[in-house]
PDB file of N, CA, C and O in Angstrom:
ATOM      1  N   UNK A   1      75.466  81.389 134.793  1.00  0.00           N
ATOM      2  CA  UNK A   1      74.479  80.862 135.711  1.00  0.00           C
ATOM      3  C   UNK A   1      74.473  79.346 135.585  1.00  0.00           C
ATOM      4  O   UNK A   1      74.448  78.649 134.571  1.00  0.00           O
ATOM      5  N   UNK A   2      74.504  79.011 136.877  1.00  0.00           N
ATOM      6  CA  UNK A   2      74.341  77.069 136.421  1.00  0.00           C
ATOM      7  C   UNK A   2      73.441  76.806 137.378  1.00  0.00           C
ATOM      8  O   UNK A   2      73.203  77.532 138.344  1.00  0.00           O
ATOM      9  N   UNK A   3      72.737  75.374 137.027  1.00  0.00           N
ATOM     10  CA  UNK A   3      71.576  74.457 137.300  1.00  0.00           C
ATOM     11  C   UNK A   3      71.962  73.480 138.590  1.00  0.00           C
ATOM     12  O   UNK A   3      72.240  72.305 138.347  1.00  0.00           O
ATOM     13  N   UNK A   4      71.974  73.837 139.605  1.00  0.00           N
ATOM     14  CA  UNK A   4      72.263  72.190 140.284  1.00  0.00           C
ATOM     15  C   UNK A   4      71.126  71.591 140.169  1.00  0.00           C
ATOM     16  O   UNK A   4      69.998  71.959 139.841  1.00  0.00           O
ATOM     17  N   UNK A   5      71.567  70.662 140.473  1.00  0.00           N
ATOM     18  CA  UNK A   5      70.633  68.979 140.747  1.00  0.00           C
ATOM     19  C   UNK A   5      70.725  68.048 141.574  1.00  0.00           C
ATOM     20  O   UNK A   5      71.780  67.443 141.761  1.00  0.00           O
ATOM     21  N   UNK A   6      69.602  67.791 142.209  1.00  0.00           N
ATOM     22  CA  UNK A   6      69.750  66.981 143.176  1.00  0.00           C
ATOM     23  C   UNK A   6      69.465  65.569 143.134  1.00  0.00           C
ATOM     24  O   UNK A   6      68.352  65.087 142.925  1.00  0.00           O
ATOM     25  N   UNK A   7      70.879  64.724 143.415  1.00  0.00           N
ATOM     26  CA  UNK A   7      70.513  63.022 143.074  1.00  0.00           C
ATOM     27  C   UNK A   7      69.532  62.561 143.924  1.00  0.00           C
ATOM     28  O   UNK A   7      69.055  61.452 143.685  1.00  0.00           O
ATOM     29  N   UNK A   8      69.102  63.248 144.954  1.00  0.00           N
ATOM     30  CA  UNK A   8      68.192  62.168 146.372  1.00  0.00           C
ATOM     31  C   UNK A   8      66.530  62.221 145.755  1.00  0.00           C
ATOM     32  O   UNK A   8      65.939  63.273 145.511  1.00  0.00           O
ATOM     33  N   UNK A   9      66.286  61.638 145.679  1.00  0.00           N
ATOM     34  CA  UNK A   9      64.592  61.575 145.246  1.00  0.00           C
ATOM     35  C   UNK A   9      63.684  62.444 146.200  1.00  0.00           C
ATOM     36  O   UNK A   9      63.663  61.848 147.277  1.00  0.00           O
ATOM     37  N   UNK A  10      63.023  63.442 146.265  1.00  0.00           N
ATOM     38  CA  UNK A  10      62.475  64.467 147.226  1.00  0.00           C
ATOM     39  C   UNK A  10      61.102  63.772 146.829  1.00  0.00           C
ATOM     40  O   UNK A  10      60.917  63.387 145.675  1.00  0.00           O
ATOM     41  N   UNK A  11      60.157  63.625 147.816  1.00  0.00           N
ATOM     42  CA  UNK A  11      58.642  62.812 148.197  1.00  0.00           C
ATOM     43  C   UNK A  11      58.245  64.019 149.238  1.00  0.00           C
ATOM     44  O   UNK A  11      58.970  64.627 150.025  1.00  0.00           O
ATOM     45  N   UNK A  12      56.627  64.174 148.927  1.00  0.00           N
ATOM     46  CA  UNK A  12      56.309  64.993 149.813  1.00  0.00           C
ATOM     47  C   UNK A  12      55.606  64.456 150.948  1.00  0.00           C
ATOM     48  O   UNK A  12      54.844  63.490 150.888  1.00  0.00           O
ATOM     49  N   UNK A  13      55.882  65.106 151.975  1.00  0.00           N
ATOM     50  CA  UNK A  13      55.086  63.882 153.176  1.00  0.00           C
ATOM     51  C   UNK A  13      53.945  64.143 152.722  1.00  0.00           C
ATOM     52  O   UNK A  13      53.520  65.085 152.053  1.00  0.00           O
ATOM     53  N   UNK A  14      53.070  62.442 153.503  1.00  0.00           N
ATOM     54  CA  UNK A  14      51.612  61.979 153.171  1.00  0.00           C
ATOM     55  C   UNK A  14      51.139  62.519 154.693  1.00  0.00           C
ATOM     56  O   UNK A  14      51.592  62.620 155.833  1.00  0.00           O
ATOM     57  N   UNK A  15      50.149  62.743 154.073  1.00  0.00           N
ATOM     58  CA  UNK A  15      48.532  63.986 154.718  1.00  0.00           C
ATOM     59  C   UNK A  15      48.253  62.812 155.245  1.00  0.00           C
ATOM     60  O   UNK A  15      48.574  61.759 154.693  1.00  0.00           O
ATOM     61  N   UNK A  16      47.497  62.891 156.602  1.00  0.00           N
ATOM     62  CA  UNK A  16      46.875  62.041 157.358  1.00  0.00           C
ATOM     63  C   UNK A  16      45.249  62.020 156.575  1.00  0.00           C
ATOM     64  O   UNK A  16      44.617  63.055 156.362  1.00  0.00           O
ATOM     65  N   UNK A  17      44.739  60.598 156.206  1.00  0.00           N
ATOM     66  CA  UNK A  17      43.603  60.715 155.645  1.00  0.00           C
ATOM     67  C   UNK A  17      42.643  61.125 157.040  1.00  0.00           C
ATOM     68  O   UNK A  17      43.023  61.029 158.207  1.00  0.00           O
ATOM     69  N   UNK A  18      41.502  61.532 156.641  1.00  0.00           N
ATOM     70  CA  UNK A  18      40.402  62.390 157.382  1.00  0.00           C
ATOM     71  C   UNK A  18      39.395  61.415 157.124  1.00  0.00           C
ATOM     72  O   UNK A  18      39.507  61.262 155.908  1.00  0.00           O
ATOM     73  N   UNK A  19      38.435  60.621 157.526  1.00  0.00           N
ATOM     74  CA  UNK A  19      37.084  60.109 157.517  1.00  0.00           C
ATOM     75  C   UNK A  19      36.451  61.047 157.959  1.00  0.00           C
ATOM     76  O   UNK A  19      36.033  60.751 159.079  1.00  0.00           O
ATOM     77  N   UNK A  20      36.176  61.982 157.674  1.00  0.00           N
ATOM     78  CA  UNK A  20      34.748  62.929 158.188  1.00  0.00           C
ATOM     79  C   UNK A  20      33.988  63.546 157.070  1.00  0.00           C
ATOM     80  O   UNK A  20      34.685  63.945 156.137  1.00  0.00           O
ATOM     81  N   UNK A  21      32.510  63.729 156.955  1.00  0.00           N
ATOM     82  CA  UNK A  21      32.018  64.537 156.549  1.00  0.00           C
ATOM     83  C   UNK A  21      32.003  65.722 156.696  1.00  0.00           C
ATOM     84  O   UNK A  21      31.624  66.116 157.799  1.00  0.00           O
ATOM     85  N   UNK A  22      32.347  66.608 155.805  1.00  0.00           N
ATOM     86  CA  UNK A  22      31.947  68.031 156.211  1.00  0.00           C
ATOM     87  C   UNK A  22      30.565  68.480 156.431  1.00  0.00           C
ATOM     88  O   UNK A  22      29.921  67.795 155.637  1.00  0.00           O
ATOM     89  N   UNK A  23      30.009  68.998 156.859  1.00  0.00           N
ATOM     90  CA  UNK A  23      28.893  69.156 157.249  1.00  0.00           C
ATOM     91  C   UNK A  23      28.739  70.313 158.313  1.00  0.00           C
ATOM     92  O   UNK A  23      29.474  70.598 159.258  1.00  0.00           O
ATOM     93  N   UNK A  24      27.553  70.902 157.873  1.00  0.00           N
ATOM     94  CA  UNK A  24      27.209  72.477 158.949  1.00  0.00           C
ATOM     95  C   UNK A  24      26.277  72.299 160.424  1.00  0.00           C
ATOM     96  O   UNK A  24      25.047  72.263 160.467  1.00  0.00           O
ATOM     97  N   UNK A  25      26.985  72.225 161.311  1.00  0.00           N
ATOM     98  CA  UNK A  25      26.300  71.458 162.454  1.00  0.00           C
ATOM     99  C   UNK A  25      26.095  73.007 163.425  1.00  0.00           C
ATOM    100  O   UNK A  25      27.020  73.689 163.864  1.00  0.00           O
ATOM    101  N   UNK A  26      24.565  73.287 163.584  1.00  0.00           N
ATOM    102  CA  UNK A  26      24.190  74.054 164.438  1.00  0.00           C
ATOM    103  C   UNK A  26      24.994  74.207 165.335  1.00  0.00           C
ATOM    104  O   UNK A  26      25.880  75.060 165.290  1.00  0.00           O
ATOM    105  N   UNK A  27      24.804  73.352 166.363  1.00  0.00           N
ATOM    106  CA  UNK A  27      26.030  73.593 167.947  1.00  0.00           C
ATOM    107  C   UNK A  27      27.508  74.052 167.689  1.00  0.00           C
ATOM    108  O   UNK A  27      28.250  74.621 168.489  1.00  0.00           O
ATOM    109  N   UNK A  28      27.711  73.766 166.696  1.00  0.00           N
ATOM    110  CA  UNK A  28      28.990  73.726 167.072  1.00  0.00           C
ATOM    111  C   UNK A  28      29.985  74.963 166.226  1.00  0.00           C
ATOM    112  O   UNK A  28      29.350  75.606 165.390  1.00  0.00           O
ATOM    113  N   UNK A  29      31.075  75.232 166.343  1.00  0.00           N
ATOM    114  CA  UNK A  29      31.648  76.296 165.325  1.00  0.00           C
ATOM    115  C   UNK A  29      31.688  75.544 163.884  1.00  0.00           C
ATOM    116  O   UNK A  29      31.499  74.339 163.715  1.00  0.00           O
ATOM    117  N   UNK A  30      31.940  76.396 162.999  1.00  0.00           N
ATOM    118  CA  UNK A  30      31.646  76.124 161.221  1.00  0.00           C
ATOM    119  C   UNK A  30      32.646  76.963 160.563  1.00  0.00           C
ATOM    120  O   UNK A  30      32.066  77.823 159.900  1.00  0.00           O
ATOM    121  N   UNK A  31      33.971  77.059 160.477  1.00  0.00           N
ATOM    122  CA  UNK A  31      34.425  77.512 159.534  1.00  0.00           C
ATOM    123  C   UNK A  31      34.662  77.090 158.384  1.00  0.00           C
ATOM    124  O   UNK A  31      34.948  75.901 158.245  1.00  0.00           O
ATOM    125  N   UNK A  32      34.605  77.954 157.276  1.00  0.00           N
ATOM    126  CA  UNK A  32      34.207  77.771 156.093  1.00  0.00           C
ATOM    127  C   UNK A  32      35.518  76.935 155.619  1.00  0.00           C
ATOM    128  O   UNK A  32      36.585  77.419 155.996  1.00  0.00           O
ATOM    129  N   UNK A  33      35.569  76.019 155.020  1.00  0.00           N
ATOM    130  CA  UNK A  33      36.241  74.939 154.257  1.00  0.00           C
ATOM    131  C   UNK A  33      37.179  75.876 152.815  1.00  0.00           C
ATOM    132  O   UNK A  33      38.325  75.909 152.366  1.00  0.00           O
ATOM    133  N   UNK A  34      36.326  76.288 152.633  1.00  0.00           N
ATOM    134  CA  UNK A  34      36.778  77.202 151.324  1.00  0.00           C
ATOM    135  C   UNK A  34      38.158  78.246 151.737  1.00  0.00           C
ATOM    136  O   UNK A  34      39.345  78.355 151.431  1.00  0.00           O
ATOM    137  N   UNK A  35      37.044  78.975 152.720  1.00  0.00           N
ATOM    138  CA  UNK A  35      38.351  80.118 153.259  1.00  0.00           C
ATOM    139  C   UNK A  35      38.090  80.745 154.509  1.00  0.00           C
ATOM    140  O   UNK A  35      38.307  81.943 154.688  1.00  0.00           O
ATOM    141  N   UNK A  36      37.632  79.984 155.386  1.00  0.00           N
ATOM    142  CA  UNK A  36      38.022  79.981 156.873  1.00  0.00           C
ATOM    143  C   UNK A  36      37.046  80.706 157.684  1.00  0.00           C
ATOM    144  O   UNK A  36      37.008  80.338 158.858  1.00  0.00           O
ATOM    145  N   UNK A  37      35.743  82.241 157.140  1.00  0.00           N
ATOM    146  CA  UNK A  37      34.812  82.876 157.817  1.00  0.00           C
ATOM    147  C   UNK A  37      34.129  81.710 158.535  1.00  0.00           C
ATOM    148  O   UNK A  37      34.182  80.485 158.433  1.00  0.00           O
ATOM    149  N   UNK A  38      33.336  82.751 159.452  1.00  0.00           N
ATOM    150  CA  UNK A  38      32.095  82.153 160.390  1.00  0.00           C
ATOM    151  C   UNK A  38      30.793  82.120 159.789  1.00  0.00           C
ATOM    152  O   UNK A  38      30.029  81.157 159.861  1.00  0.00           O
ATOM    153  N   UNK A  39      30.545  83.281 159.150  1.00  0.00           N
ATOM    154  CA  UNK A  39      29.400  83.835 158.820  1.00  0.00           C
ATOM    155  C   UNK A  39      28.818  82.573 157.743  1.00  0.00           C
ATOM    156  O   UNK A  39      29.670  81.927 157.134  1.00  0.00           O
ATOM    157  N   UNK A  40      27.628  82.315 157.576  1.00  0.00           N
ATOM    158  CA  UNK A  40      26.685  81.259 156.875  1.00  0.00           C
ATOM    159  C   UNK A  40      25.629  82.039 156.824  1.00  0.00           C
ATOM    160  O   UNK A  40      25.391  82.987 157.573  1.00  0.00           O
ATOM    161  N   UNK A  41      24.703  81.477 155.553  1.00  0.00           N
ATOM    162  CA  UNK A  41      23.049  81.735 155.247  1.00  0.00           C
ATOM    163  C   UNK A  41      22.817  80.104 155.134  1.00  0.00           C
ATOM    164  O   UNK A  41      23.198  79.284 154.299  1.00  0.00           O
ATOM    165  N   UNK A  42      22.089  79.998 156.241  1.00  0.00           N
ATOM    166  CA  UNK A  42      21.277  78.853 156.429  1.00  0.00           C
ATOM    167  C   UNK A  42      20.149  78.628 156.088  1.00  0.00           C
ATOM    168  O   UNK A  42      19.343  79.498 156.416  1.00  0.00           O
ATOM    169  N   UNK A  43      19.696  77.634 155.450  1.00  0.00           N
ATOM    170  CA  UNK A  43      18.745  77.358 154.371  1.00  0.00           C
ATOM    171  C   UNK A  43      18.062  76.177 155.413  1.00  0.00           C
ATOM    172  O   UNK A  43      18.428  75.917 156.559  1.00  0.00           O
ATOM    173  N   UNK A  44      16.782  75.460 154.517  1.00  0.00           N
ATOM    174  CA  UNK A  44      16.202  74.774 154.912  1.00  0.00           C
ATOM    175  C   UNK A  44      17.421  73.221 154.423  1.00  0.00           C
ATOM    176  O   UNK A  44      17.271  72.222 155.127  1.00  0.00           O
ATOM    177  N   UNK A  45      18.049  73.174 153.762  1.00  0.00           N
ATOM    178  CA  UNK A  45      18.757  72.267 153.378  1.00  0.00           C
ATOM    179  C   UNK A  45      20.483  71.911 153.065  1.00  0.00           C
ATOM    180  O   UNK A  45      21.107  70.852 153.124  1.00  0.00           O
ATOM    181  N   UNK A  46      20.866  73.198 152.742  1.00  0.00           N
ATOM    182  CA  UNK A  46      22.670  73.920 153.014  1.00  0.00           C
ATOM    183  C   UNK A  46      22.615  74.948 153.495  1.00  0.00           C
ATOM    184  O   UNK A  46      21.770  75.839 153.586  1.00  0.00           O
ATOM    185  N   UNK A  47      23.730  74.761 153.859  1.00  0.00           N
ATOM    186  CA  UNK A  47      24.254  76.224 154.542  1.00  0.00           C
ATOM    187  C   UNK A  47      25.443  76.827 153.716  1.00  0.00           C
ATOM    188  O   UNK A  47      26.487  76.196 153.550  1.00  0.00           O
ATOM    189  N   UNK A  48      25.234  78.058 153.216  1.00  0.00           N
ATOM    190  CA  UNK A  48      26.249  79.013 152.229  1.00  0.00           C
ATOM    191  C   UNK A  48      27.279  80.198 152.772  1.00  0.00           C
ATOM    192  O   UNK A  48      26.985  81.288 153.263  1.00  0.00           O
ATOM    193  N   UNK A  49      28.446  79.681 152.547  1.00  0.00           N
ATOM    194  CA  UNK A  49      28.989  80.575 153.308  1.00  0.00           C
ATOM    195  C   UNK A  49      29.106  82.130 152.545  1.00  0.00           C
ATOM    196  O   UNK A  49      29.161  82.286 151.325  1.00  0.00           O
ATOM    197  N   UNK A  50      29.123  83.025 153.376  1.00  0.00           N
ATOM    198  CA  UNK A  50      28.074  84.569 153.631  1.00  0.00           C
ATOM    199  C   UNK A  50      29.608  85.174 152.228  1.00  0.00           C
ATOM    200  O   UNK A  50      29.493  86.130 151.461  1.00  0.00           O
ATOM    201  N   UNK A  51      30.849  84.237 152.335  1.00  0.00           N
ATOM    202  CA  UNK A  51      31.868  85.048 151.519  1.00  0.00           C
ATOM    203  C   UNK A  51      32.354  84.805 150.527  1.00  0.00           C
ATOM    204  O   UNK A  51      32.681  85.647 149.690  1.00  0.00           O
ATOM    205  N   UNK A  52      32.532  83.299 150.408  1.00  0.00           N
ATOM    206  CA  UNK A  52      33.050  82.796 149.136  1.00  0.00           C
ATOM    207  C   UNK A  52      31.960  81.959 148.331  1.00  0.00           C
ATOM    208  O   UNK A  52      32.068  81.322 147.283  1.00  0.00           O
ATOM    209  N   UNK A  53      30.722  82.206 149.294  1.00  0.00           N
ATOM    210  CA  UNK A  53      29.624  80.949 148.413  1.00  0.00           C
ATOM    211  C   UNK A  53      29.693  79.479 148.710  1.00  0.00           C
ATOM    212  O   UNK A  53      28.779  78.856 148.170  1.00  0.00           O
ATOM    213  N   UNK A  54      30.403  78.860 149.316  1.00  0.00           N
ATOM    214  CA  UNK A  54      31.032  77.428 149.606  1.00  0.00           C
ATOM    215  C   UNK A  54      29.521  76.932 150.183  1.00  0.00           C
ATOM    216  O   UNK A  54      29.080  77.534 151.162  1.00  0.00           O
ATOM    217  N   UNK A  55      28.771  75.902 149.620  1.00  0.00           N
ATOM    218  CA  UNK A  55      27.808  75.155 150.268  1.00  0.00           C
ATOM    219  C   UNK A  55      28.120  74.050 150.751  1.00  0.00           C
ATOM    220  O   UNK A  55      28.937  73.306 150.208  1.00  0.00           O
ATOM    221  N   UNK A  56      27.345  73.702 152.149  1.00  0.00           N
ATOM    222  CA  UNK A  56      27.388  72.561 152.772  1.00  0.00           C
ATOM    223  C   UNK A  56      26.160  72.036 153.075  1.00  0.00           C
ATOM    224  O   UNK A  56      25.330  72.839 153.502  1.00  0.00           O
ATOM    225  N   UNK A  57      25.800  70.767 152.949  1.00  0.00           N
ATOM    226  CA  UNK A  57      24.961  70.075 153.495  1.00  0.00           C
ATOM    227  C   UNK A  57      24.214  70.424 155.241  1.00  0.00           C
ATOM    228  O   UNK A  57      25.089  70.657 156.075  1.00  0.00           O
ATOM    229  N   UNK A  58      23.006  70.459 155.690  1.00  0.00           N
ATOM    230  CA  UNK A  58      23.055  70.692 157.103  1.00  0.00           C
ATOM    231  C   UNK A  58      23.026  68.864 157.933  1.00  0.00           C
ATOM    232  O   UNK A  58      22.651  67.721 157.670  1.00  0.00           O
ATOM    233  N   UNK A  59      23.591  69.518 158.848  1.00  0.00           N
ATOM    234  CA  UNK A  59      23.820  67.779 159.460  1.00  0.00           C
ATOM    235  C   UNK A  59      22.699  67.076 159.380  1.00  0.00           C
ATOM    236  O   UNK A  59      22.603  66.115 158.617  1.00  0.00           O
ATOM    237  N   UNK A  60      21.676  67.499 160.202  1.00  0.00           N
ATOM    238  CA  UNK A  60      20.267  66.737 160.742  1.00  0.00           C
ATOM    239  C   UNK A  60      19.766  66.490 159.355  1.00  0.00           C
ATOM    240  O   UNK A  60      19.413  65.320 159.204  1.00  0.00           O
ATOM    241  N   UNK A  61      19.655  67.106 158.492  1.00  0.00           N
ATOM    242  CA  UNK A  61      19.139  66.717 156.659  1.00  0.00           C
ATOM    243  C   UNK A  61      20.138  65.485 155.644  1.00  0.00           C
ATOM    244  O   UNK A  61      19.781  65.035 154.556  1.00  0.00           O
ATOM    245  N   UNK A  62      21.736  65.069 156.553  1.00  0.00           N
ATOM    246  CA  UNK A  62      22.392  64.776 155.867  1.00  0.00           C
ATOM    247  C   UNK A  62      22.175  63.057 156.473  1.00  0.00           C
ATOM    248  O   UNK A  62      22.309  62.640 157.623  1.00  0.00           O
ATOM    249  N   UNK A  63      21.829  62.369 155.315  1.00  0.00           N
ATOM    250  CA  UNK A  63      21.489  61.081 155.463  1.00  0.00           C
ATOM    251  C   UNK A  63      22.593  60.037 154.266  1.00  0.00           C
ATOM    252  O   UNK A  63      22.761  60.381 153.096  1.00  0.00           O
ATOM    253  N   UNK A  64      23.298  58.638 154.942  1.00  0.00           N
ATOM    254  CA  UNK A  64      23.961  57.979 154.048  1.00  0.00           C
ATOM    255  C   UNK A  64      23.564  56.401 154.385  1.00  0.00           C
ATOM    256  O   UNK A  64      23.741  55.699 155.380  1.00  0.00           O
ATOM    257  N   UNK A  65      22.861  56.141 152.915  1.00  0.00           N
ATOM    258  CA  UNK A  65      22.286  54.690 152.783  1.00  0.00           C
ATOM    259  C   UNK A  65      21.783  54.660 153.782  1.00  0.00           C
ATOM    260  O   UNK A  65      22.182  53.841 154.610  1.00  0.00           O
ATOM    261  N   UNK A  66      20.750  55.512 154.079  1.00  0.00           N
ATOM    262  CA  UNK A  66      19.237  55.507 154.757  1.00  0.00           C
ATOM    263  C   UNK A  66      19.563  55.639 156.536  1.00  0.00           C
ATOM    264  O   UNK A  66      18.634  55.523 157.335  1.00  0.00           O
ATOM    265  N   UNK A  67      21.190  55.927 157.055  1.00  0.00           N
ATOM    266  CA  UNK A  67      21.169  56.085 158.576  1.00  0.00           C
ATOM    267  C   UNK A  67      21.201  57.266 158.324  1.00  0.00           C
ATOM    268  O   UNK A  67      21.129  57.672 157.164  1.00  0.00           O
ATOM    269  N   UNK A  68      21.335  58.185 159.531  1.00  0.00           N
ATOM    270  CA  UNK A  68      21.604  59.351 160.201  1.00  0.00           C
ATOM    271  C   UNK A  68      23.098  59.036 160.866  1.00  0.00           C
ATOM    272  O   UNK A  68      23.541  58.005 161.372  1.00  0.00           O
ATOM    273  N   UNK A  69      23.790  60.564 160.624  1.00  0.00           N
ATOM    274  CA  UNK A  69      24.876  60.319 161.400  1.00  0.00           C
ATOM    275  C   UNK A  69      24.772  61.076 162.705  1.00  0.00           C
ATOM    276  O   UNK A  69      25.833  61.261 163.302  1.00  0.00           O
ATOM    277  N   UNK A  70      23.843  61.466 163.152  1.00  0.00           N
ATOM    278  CA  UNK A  70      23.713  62.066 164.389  1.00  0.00           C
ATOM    279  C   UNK A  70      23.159  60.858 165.302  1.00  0.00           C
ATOM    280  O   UNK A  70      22.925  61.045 166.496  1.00  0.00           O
TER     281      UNK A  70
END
């Protein structure tokens, strides 16, 4: 049995960075970040997803250095 090797330097392509918050926004669809369901238990303050547990912040509650992002 033998080993090849490869001289070319292999780099994995770079991920487009994302600026967004995740966040559980009433209107709109919500799949779970974790592992992809719909289903949520919505709280007065996160929202938990119904399968893997994954919490999120709710939008209208989610405040940074005192704005609203809505």
């Amino acid at each position: 049995m033998s080993i090849q090797t490869c001289s070319a330097a292999v780099r994995a392509p770079e991920l487009p960075i994302r600026r967004q918050s995740i966040l559980y926004r009433r209107a709109a669809p919500n799949p779970c970040p974790g592992c992809g369901q719909n289903q949520w238990l919505v709280g007065r303050v996160m929202a938990e997803c119904a399968f893997c547990e994954t919490a999120l912040p709710l939008e209208q509650n989610f405040r940074f250095s005192g704005l609203s992002l809505a």
